[in-house]
Structure formats: C-alpha cells, structure tokens
C-alpha positions in Angstrom: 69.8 85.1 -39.0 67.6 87.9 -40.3 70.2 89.4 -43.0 66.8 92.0 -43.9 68.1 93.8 -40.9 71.4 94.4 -42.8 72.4 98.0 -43.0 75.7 98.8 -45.7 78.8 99.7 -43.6 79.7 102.6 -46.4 76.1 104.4 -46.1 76.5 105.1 -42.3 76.9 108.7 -40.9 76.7 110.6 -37.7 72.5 111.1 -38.4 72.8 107.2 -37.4 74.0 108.0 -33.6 72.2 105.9 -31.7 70.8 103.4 -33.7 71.2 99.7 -33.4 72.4 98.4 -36.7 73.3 94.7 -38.4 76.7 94.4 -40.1 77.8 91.7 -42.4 81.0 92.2 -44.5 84.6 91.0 -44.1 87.3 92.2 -41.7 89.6 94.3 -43.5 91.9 95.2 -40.6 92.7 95.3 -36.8 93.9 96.8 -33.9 94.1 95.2 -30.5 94.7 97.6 -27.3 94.6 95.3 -24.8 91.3 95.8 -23.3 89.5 97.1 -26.8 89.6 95.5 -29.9 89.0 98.1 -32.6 88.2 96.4 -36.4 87.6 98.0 -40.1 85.2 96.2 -41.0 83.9 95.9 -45.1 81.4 95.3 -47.3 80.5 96.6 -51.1 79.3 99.8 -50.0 82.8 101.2 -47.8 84.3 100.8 -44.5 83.4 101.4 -40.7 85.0 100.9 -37.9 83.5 98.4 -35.1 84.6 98.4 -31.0 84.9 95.2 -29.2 84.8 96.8 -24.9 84.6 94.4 -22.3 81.8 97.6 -21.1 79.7 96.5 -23.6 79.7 93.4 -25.5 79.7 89.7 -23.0 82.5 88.1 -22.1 81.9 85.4 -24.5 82.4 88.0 -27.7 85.0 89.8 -27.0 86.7 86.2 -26.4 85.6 85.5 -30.3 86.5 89.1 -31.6 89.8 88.0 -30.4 90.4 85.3 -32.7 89.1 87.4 -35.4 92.4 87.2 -38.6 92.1 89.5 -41.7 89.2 88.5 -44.5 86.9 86.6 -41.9 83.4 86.7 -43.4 81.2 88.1 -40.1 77.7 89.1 -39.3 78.1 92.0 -36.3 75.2 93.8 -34.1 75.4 96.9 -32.6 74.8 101.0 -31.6 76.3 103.4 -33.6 78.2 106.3 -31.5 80.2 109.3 -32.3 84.0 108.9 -32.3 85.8 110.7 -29.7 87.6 114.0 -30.3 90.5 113.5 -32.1 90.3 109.8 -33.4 88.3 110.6 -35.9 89.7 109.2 -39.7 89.1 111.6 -42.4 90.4 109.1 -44.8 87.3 106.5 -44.6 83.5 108.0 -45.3 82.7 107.0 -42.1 85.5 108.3 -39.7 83.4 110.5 -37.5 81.4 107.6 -36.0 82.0 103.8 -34.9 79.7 100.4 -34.0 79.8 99.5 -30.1 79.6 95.8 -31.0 77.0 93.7 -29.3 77.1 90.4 -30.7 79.5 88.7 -33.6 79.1 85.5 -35.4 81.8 84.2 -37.6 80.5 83.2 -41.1 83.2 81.9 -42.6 86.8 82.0 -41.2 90.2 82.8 -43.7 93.1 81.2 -44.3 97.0 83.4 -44.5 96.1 85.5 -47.4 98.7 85.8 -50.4 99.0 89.3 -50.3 97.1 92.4 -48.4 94.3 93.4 -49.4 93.3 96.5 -46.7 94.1 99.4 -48.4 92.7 102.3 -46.0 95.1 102.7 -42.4 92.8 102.4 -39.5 94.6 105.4 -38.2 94.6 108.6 -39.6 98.3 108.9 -41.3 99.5 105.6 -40.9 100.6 104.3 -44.3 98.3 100.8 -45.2 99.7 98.1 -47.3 97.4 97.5 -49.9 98.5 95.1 -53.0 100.5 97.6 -55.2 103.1 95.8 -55.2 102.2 92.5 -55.5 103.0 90.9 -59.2 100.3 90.7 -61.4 99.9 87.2 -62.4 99.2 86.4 -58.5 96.6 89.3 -58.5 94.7 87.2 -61.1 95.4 84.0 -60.0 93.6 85.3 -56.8 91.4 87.6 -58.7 88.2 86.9 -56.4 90.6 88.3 -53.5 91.9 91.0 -55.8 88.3 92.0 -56.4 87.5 92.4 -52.8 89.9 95.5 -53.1 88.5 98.8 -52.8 90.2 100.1 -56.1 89.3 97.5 -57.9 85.5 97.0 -56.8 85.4 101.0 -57.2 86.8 100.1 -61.3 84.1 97.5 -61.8 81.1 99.7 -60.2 82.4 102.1 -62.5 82.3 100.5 -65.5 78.6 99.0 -64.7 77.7 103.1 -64.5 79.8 103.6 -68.0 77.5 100.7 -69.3 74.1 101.9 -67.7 74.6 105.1 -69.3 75.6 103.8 -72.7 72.1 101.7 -72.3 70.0 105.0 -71.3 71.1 107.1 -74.1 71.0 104.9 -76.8 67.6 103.9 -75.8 66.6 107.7 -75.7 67.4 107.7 -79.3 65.6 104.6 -80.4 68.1 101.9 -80.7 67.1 98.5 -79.8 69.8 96.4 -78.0 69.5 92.6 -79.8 71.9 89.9 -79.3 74.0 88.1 -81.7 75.4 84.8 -82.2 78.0 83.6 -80.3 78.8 80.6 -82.6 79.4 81.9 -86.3 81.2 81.3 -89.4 84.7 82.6 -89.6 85.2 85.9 -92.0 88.3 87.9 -92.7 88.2 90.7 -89.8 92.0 91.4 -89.8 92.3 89.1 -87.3 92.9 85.4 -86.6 89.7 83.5 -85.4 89.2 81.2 -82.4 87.6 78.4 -83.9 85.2 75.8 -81.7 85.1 72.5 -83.1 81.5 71.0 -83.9 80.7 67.4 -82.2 77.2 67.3 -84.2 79.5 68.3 -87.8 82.4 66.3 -87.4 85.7 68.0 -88.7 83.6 71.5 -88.9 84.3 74.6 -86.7 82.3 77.5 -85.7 84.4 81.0 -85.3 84.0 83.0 -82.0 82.9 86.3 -83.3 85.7 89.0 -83.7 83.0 91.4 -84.3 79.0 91.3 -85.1 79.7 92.7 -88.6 77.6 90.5 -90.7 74.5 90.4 -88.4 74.3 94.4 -87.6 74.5 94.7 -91.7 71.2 91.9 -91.4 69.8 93.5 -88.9 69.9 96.8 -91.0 68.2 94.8 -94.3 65.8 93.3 -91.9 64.5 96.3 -90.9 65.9 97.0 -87.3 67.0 100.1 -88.4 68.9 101.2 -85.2 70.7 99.1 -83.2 73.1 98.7 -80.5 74.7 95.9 -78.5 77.7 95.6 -75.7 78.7 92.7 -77.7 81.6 90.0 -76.8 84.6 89.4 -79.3 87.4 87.5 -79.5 90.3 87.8 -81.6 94.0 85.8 -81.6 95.8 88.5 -81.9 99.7 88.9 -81.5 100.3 90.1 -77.7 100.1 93.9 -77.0 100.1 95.4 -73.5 96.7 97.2 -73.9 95.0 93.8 -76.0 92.2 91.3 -74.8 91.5 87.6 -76.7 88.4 88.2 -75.3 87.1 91.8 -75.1 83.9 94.1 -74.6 82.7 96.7 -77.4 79.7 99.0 -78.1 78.3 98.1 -81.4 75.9 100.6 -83.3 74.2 100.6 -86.5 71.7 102.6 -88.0 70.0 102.9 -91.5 69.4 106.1 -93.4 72.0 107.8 -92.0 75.5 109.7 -93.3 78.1 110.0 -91.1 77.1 113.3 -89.6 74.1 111.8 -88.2 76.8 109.4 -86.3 79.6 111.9 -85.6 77.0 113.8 -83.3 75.8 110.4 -82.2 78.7 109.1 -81.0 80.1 112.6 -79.8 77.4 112.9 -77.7 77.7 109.6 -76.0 81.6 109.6 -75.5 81.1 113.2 -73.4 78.5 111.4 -71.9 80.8 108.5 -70.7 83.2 110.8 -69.8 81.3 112.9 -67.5 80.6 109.3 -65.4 84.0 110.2 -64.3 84.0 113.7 -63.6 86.0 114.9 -67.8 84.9 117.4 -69.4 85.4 116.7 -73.2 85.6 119.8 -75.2 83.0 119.8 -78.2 82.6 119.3 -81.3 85.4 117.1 -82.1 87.8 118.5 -84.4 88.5 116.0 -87.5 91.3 115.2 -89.7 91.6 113.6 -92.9 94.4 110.4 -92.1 96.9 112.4 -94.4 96.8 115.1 -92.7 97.3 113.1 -89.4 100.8 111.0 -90.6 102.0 114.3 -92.0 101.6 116.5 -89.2 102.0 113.8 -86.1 103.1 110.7 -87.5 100.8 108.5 -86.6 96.8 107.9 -87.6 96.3 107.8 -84.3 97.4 111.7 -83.3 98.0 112.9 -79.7 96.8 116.5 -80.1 97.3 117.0 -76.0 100.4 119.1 -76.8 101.8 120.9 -80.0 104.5 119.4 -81.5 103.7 119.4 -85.4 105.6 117.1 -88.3 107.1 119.9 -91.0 107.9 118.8 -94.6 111.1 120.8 -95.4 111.5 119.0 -98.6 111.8 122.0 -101.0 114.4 123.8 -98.7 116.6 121.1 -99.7 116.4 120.9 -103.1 119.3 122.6 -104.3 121.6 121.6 -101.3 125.1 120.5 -101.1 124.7 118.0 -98.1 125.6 115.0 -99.4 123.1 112.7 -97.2 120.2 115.0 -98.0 121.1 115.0 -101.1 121.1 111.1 -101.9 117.7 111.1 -100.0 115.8 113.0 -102.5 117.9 111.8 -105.4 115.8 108.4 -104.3 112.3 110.3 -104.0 112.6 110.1 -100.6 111.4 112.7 -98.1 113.1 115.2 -95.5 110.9 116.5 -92.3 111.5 117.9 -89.1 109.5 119.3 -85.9 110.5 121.8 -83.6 110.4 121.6 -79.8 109.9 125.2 -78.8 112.0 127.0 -75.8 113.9 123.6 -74.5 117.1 123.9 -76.1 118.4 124.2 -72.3 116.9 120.8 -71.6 118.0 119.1 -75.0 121.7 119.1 -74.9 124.3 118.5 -77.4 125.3 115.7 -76.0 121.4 114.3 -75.1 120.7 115.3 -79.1 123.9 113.4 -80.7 124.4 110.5 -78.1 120.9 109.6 -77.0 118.9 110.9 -79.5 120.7 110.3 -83.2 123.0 107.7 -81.8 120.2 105.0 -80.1 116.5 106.5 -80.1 116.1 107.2 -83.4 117.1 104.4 -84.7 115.3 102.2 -82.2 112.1 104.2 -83.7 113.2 102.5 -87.3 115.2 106.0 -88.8 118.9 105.3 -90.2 120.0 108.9 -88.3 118.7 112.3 -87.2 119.8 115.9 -87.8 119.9 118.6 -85.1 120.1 121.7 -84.7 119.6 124.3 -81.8 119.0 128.0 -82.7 121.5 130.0 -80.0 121.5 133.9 -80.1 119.9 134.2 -83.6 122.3 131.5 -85.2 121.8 127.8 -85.6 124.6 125.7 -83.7 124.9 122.0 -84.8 127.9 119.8 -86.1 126.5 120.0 -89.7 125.2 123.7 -90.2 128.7 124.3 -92.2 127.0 122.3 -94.9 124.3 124.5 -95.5 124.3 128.0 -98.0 122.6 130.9 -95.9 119.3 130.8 -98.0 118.8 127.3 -96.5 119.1 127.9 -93.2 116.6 130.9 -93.6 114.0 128.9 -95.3 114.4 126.5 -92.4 114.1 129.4 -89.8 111.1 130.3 -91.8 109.5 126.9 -92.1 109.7 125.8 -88.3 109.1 129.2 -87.5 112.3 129.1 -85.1 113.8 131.4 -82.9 116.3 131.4 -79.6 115.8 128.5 -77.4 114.5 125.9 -80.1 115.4 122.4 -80.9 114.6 121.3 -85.1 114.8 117.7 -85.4 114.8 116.2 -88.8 114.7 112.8 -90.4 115.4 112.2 -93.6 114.6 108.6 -95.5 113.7 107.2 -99.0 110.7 106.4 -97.4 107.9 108.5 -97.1 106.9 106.3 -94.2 110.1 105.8 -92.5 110.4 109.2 -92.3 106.5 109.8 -90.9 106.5 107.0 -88.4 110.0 107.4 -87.0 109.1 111.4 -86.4 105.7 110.4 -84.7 107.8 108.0 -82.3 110.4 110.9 -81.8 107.5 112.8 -81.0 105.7 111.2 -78.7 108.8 110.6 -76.8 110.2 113.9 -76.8 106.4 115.0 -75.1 106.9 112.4 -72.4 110.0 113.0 -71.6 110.1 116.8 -71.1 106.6 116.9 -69.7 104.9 118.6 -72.1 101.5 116.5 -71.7 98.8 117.6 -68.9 97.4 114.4 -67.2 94.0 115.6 -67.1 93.9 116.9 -70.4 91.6 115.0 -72.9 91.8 116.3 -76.7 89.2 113.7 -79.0 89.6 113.9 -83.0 88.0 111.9 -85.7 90.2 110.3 -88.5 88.6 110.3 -91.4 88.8 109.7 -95.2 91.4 106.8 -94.7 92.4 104.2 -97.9 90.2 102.0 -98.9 92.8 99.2 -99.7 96.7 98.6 -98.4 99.3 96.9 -100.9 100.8 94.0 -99.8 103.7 91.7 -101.1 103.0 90.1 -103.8 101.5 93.1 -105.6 97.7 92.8 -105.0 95.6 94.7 -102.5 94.2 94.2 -98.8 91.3 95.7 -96.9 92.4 98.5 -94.7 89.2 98.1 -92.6 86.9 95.7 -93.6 86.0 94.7 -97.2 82.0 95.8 -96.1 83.2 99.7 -95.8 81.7 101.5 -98.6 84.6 103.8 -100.9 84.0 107.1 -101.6 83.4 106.5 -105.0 82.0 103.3 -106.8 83.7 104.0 -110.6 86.4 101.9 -109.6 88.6 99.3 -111.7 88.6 95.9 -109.1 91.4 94.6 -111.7 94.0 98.3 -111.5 95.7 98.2 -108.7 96.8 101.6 -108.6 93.4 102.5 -108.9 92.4 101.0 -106.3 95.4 102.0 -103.9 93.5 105.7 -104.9 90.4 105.0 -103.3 89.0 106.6 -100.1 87.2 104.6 -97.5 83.9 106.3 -95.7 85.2 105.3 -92.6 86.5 107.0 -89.1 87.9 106.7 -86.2 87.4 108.2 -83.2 90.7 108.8 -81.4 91.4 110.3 -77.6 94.9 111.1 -76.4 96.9 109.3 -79.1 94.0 105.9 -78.3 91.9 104.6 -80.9 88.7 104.2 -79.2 86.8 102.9 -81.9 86.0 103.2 -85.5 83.4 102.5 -88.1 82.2 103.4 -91.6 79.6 103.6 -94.0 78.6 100.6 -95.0 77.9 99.2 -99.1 74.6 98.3 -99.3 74.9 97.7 -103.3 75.9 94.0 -104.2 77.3 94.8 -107.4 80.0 97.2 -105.6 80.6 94.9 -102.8 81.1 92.4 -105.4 84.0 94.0 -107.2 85.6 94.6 -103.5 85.7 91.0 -103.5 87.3 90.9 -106.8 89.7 93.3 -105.8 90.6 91.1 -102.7 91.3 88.4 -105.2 88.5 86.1 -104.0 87.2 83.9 -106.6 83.0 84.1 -107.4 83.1 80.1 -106.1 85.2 81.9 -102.5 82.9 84.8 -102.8 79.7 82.3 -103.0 81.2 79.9 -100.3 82.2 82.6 -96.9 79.5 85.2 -98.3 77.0 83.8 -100.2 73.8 84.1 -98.0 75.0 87.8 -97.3 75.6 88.8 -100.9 72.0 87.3 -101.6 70.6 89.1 -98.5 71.5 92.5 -100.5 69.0 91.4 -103.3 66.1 92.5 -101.0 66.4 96.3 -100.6 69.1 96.7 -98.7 68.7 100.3 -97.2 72.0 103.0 -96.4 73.7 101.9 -93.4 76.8 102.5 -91.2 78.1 102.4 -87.8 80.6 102.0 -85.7 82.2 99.8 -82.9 84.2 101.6 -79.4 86.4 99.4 -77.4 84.7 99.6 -73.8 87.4 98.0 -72.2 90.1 100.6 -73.8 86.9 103.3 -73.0 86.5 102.3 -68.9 90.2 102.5 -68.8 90.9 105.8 -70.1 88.0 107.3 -68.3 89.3 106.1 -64.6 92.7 106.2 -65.8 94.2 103.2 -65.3 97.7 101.9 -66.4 96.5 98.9 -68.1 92.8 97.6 -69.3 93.2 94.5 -67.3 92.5 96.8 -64.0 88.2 97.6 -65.4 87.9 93.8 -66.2 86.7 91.2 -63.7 88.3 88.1 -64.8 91.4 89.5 -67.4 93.7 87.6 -69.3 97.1 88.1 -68.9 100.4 89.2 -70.9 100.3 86.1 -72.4 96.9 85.5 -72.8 96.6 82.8 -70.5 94.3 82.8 -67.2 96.3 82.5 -63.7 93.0 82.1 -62.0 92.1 79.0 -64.2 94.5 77.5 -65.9 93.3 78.3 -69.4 94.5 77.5 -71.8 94.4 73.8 -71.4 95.0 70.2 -72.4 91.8 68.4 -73.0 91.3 64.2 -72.9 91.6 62.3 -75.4 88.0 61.1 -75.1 87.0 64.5 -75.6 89.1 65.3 -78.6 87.7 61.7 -80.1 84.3 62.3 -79.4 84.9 65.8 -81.6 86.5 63.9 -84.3 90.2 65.5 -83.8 92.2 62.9 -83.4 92.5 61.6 -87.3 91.6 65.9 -88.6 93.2 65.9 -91.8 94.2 62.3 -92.7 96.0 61.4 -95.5 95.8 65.2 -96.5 98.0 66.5 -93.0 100.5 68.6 -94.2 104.1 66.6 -94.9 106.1 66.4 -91.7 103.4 66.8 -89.0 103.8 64.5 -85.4 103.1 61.5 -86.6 104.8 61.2 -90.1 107.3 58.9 -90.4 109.5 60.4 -93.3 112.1 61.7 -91.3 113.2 64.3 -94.0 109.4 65.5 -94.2 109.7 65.9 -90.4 112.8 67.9 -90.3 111.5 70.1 -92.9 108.3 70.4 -91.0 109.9 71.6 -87.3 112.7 73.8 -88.8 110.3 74.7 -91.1 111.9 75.4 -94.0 110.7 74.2 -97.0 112.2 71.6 -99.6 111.5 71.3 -103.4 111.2 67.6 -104.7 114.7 68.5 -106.8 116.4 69.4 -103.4 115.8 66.1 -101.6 118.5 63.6 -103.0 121.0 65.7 -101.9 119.4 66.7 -98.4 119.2 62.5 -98.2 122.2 62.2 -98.5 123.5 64.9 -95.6 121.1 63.6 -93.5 122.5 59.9 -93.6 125.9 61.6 -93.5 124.9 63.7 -90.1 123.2 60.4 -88.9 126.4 58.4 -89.9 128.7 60.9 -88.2 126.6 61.1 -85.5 126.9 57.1 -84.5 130.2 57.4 -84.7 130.6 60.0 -82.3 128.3 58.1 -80.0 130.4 54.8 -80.4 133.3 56.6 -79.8 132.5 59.3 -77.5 135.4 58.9 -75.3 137.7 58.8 -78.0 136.8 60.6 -81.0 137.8 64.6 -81.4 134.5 66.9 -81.1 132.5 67.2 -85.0 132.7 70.7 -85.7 130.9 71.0 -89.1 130.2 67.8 -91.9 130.7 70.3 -94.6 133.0 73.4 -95.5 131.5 76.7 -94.6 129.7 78.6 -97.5 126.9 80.6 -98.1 124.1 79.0 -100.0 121.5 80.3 -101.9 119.2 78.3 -104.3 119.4 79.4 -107.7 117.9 82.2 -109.2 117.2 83.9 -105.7 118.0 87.5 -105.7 118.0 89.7 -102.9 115.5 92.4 -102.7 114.1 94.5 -99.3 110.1 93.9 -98.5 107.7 96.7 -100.2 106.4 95.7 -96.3 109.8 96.8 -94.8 109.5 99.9 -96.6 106.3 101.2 -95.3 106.8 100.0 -92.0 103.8 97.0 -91.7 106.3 94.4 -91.4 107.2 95.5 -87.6 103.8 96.3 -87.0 102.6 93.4 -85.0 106.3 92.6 -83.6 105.1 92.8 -79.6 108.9 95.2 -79.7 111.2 96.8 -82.2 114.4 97.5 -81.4 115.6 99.4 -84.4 114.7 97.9 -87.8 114.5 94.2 -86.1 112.2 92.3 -84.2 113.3 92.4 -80.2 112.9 88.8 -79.2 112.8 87.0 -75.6 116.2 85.3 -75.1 116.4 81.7 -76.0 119.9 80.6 -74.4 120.5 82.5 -70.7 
C-alpha cells in the first residue's frame, strides 16, 4: 500500500477537481440512500466527504462500504468532483467538493463506541452529536477517542503553535533552552513533594521537581546567563478545579538584568502568545503595587475587565452613632464599600437583604453587609435613620454616588475579612449582572508584594520563595516585625483575575540569603543539610539574576478559552487527581515495594499507633488521631477496658440487653490550662485558603453519612 500517495482530507478544494487522490483517515459519519452511500471521512488535517455509486466504484466495494460502522480506520482511492448545486456544506472546509470512491480497504475495523465522537452534521443544518455531554471521567478514560475529536485535536495543535512560538522568540533573544533534572532533592516550594523512592539508596527518596529553582539560579552562576525551559513539575497540592499534579510551565532566567529588562521581556512574549489566537493585548501592562490591588479589588489577583473599585470609608464613620460601625472601629477594624453604578433597578431590596446580606456574604467569610440604594437624590436603606446628614454626604462624596447606584459595605475587625469578602462580593456582583466582556483581556503586573507571611506560632514564612531577593538587605532575621516590613522584588503577571505566572529577582549574596534562612527558623546544621552545595555555589561570583515562571497549561487555556485546563492537555488528570485512562494511582507488589526497601521504612522509630502496632491505645490514638500525653493514659486504659467490657456484654447479650447509650455522663472536657483563643490564621483569612470550598467561615465538606 503506497501511503506516499496520501493526500490530507482537510487540504482539498475545488482547484483539486479532477484529480485522483489517496485517502486514509477514519469514518466519522454516514449516510446510506439506498443506492449511494455518502461518508465524512477524517483525518488530522479536516473532513471530506466520500461517494460510494454503484456508477462508479465495483460491485465488490460498495458491498464493503456497506459494512462500514463509525471510527473504522480506512485507506480510500478516488476523483475528486464538484458537489452538486445545493448540497454543498458550508460548515466543513471542504463542502463544495466530494471523492467518487474507487477502491476502499478496511484497516482496522471499530467496536460500539462509548460516546460520539462526529461533531460536524453531514448535512448542512442538521444538529451533530458530538461528546458535550458525555461526563468527563469517561472522556479521559477514553482519552485516545476523545483526542480524535475535532475540538480537542484543534486545542492540542494549538498549544504545539503557543509552544513553537515561545521557542522562536526566546531564541531571537539569546536564551538557550537546557534541561533539568527530573530526579532532585526535595526543597520547600510551598508545596508538598512527590517523592520517588531510591532502590540503589535504600530508605532514600528523590523529589519530583515542583519547579527548576535551584538549577536556573546554577545555571545563572555557571555562566548560562539566559535561559529558558518548558519544564515539567509536579506538586501535591490540595484539589482545585483549575490545578495539575503534574503540569507544564515556561521557565526564564537571565543574569544582569532588573526587572524592567523582564517586564518588556515577558510583555512581549505573552502578546505574542496571544496573537496565536487571534487577542489583541493592549500594551504596556499597567502595574500595581499588591496593596494597592487588595485595597482597591480585593484580591492580589485583580480583574480589571470591568470597574468596580473597593473604597475605604473608614474616616466617614468616625464620629458615628451606629452602634455596629461603631464597635468595628472601637476594635481597629476597617469599614469599606464599592458602588455598582446605574443597577439599583436590577439590585432589589429584597435581592440586597435576602440574598445578598442574609447568604452571599457571609458564604464569602463577612459577618453582614450594609446597603444602600441612592433613589431621587436620597439614600433608601433600612439603616440610613442611623446616620447624621454629614455622614451620608461624605459617603455620597466618597463613592461618588448618585440616582440609580447600589453602595455595598462591609465592615470587620479585620482588615482582611473586610478586603477578601469585598473582592468575592465583587467578582460576583460582575458575573452576575454582566458587567464583564468575554473577549476582553486586561493584563497587570503585581508587584512589591511581602517578603515574609506570619504564621501561628509567631515566626515568619516565605511568601514566595525564600531565593527572592527583598528590597532592602538592612534587615533584623531575629525581629519579626521587621521582617513582616519587608518588600519582596517579585511580580506577577495577572490576566482577567488569573495568575499566569510570577517571578522575582533573585539574591545572589550568601550572607543575605543566609539570614533569610535564619528568618525561616532553619538551623545552620538544616541550612547546611537541604542547601549546602547551593549556599557554597554563591562563593564563586554569583552574578544578578532573576526570572520568572508562566503556567502554560493555565496560558493555552485562557488563550482558546476553555472552561477548564484539562481540555489543552493530552493525557489530564482528573478532579481527584487520579487517571481514568490508567488507573493511576496504584497498588504496587509486594516484591516491588521489598526490593525498594519499604516494607520495614521506619522500624522501631514508626510513629506510635501506625498498622502494625499492637498497643491498642497507641492505635486508637493514631486513626482518630488525636493525641495523648503519657499523664492521660491511665485513665484512657481504663475507659477503653470499660468500653471493651461493656461492649462483650452487649454482644453476650444482644437479644436481651437494653441498647448502651453513653459509658459516661455527658460533659464537656477540656485538658487543663487550655484556653480558647481564634487563629491569627482565621483572622487573615489563610486558614480557608486551601479548603477546595468555603461555605461561610467553615470548611464545605463531602457528605460522609447519605
């Protein structure tokens, strides 16, 4: 079979009249008229339709064309003639012509397929089933069927061209493209690591890179001074809708550079990308400092498409008689507002108090919401009696309101509460009364974001990565307001309310990158142990460097618009991280776990109650985990024996015995000295921040009893 005679089906067109062609592709759908057999047939490149006549093709085809099923893998010969007047299908590239078939051979037939995969109607108007609504997790358990869908193949080509033109550019401005290791040492990226166990290092793992961090900065010392890479990374991350383990980003580097030198870089290549599928990004990016994002949007990650803008109205309350307010700044808390211009007609009083103040709000973490509508000159709310007149004018003056608006306000002791719950509010309110244009693509950089975030127990935490250099170096690693001060030299480059990517400038000073690992806590024997060969690397002349890292994945996606990142990658994950294609994750074999020294990990030093213990009290601790001190375990001897006693009974005399209800009186317990006091975390808002929903100020969980 001479598949060198292979013409694409997609790159016919009437210029071709006449021509005898060889097909090969797969039959996407068909039409059987009795006498003709008409077929859409499909390869990489598009769609054309084929002709089975009895006029033209032997008997002994069109007797084979007519077991033809959707999906058979073909090889077809024929002339390619015009279509007659009036069957012509303006929805395919090839609707004004057709292939008088000559001769067919069936490569490979196709068994019932699990869902449809045509997606163009062979006749011009007639609606084609395609695989929209087919669940997801059976799209990817058939992915390679999935794939052979024009939408999807049209994603993937796509993305190849987003890639291709990432490669061109970059090369253009001398970056080198090297590859890093796959198998590394695990290093605090934010993230949890997957870890690979080592058969030739028993009990010793490499870490799946969650980014090329350490190496780019080595590449920089050794000289490389630009560099790029589509690298792979993994990270376990909590699930998110819009989140890979496994996932694709652009990685740049370059010595003796500032950040301007990357801000034109990078703005250069994103309109670039963009214009791959036909957006027109406006330039230069505007930036904003990250306090000026949560104040005026709520959120580091703004969503300029449309206006809305967070007001501090603070100072108009000062002085006021409403009691709530009042209590609110009494506690250095914070009172701000935005104003959705001209839809007080859409916003009524009953959608502001019932839906909005009553159940959104709070689901968005505030503990109420203020309203008020501005009707014929005068503000109408349930609360405006509460108000003196010079109030309500410095309010009028501050939103700049007039007839037809809606002021929304939040008040909380917490700055942040008050921030993030408006930002929700926001967001929502956009979506909901249409104030953002689909096609409308507004990028900002985020810049001059802290250097360190508190966390519980009073010390400090990267708020990037503990390589980003601060913006100034006369720093105190031991004064943790001090260091809660500091600015970071990073960005991040945000489109549409999406963080696309970020980076920073790098510290290429050991002594400073020394006392960021004292701030961190990490001990000069922890210090020496995950960082040593890097620390020593900066001995040798370690040049200025920075970069900075985009999400392709997240990149492709917004691009070709697509609800959901999964759609631009061949082989996804899904919801839960798991692979429907596959099966992964896994069990493994014994033998295999064995032969990697797993079996035993941990010996004598496994943690108290793990499978495998036998102290039952060390095991109950260990599955309900909840920890017991060596003073608490007489006593939680003796109610375990007492359940276990109680519970023989009941077993011995199950027909007989009334139903145990409790084995001791009901009473709250606390251990001694245990007083109650609410998360700096819950506060600020980080402790929901990986919680997958929030309903309100809780975690929404999956229902365990139906």
């Amino acid at each position: 079979m001479q598949f060198s005679r292979r013409v694409f089906c997609g790159r016919l067109t009437p210029d071709d009249v006449g021509r005898e062609v060889f097909l090969a592709g797969w039959v996407d759908a068909f039409r059987d008229h009795g006498g003709l057999l008409f077929v859409h047939l499909r390869d990489r490149s598009g769609l054309v339709q084929i002709v089975f006549s009895p006029e033209v093709a032997a008997a002994d085809v069109c007797e084979r064309a007519g077991g033809l099923r959707a999906e058979y893998c073909v090889v077809v010969e024929g002339k390619v003639a015009k279509r007659l007047a009036g069957t012509e299908n303006p929805h395919i590239e090839t609707g004004l012509i057709e292939v008088m078939v000559t001769g067919l051979s069936v490569l490979a037939p196709s068994d019932a397929l699990p869902f449809a995969i045509s997606e163009k109607a062979m006749v011009a108007g007639a609606p084609s089933a395609g695989a929209g609504g087919v669940a997801e997790d059976l799209r990817l358990q058939y992915r390679y069927l999935d794939i052979r869908r024009p939408s999807v193949r049209e994603n993937l080509v796509a993305r190849h061209r987003v890639f291709q033109c990432v490669r061109e550019f970059l090369d253009g401005r001398g970056f080198v493209e090297v590859e890093t290791p796959m198998l590394t040492m695990s290093t605090p990226e934010g993230a949890r690591d997957y870890l690979v166990p080592s058969r030739v290092h028993p009990e010793k793992f490499y870490a799946l890179p969650q980014s090329p961090q350490l190496f780019k900065q080595l590449l920089m010392i050794g000289g490389m001074e630009r560099y790029f890479q589509l690298a792979r990374c993994f990270r376990d991350e909590d699930l998110r809708p819009n989140r890979q383990p496994e996932f694709t980003q652009l990685d740049v580097e370059a010595s003796f550079i500032d950040e301007e030198f990357l801000y034109e870089l990078i703005e250069e290549l994103t309109v670039r990308m963009f214009d791959v599928g036909g957006i027109t990004l406006p330039r230069p990016f505007p930036r904003m400092t990250h306090a000026e994002a949560l104040a005026t949007t709520g959120s580091d990650r703004p969503d300029l498409r449309f206006d809305l803008r967070l007001v501090d109205v603070t100072p108009v309350f000062s002085q006021t008689r409403y009691s709530i307010f009042r209590q609110v700044l009494q506690r250095g808390g914070r009172i701000m507002g935005l104003n959705v211009k001209g839809q007080s007609g859409r916003l009524s009083k009953n959608v502001l108090q019932n839906e909005y103040a009553k159940d959104i709000a709070p689901s968005f973490g505030a503990k109420g919401m203020t309203w008020m509508r501005v009707q014929d000159g005068r503000f109408e709310s349930n609360i405006v009696q509460f108000f003196a007149r010079r109030e309500l004018d410095a309010l009028r003056r501050a939103f700049d309101a007039a007839d037809g608006d809606v002021l929304i306000m939040i008040a909380d002791p917490s700055p942040a509460v008050v921030t993030s719950a408006l930002g929700q509010l926001r967001l929502h309110l956009a979506a909901r009364l249409g104030l953002i244009h689909p096609r409308r693509f507004c990028p900002v950089w985020i810049t001059e974001f802290p250097l360190f975030e508190p966390t519980e127990d009073g010390g400090v935490t990267s708020s990037h990565h503990p390589f980003t250099a601060p913006d100034r170096v006369d720093f105190d690693p031991a004064n943790v307001d001090d260091l809660l001060a500091l600015r970071s030299r990073a960005y991040d480059l945000v489109v549409n309310g999406e963080e696309l990517g970020g980076g920073s400038i790098r510290i290429n000073d050991r002594g400073v990158q020394g006392r960021i690992f004292a701030a961190l806590g990490l001990t000069e024997e922890e210090t020496r142990e995950r960082f040593g060969f890097f620390l020593r690397a900066l001995d040798f002349g370690a040049p200025p460097h920075g970069g900075l890292a985009l999400g392709m994945d997240r990149t492709v996606s917004m691009i070709l618009q697509t609800p959901s990142i999964r759609e631009v990658i061949a082989f996804p994950k899904n919801r839960s991280a798991a692979c429907p294609l596959t099966g992964a994750p896994a069990g493994v074999r014994r033998e295999q776990l064995a032969e990697l020294g797993l079996l035993n990990l941990g010996g004598p030093h496994a943690p108290p109650g793990t499978p495998g213990t036998k102290d039952r009290l060390d095991r109950l601790s260990w599955v309900s985990r909840i920890g017991i001190a060596a003073g608490e375990r007489p006593a939680m001897e003796a109610i375990l024996a007492q359940a276990e006693e109680l519970a023989s009974v009941a077993t011995r005399n199950a027909g007989d015995a009334p139903p145990i209800r409790t084995v001791v009186p009901v009473a709250n317990r606390t251990r001694p000295g245990t007083e109650q006091k609410r998360s700096a975390l819950a506060q600020t808002g980080q402790l929901l921040g990986s919680a997958p929903v929030v309903k309100g100020q809780y975690y929404q969980v999956a229902n365990i009893l139906e």
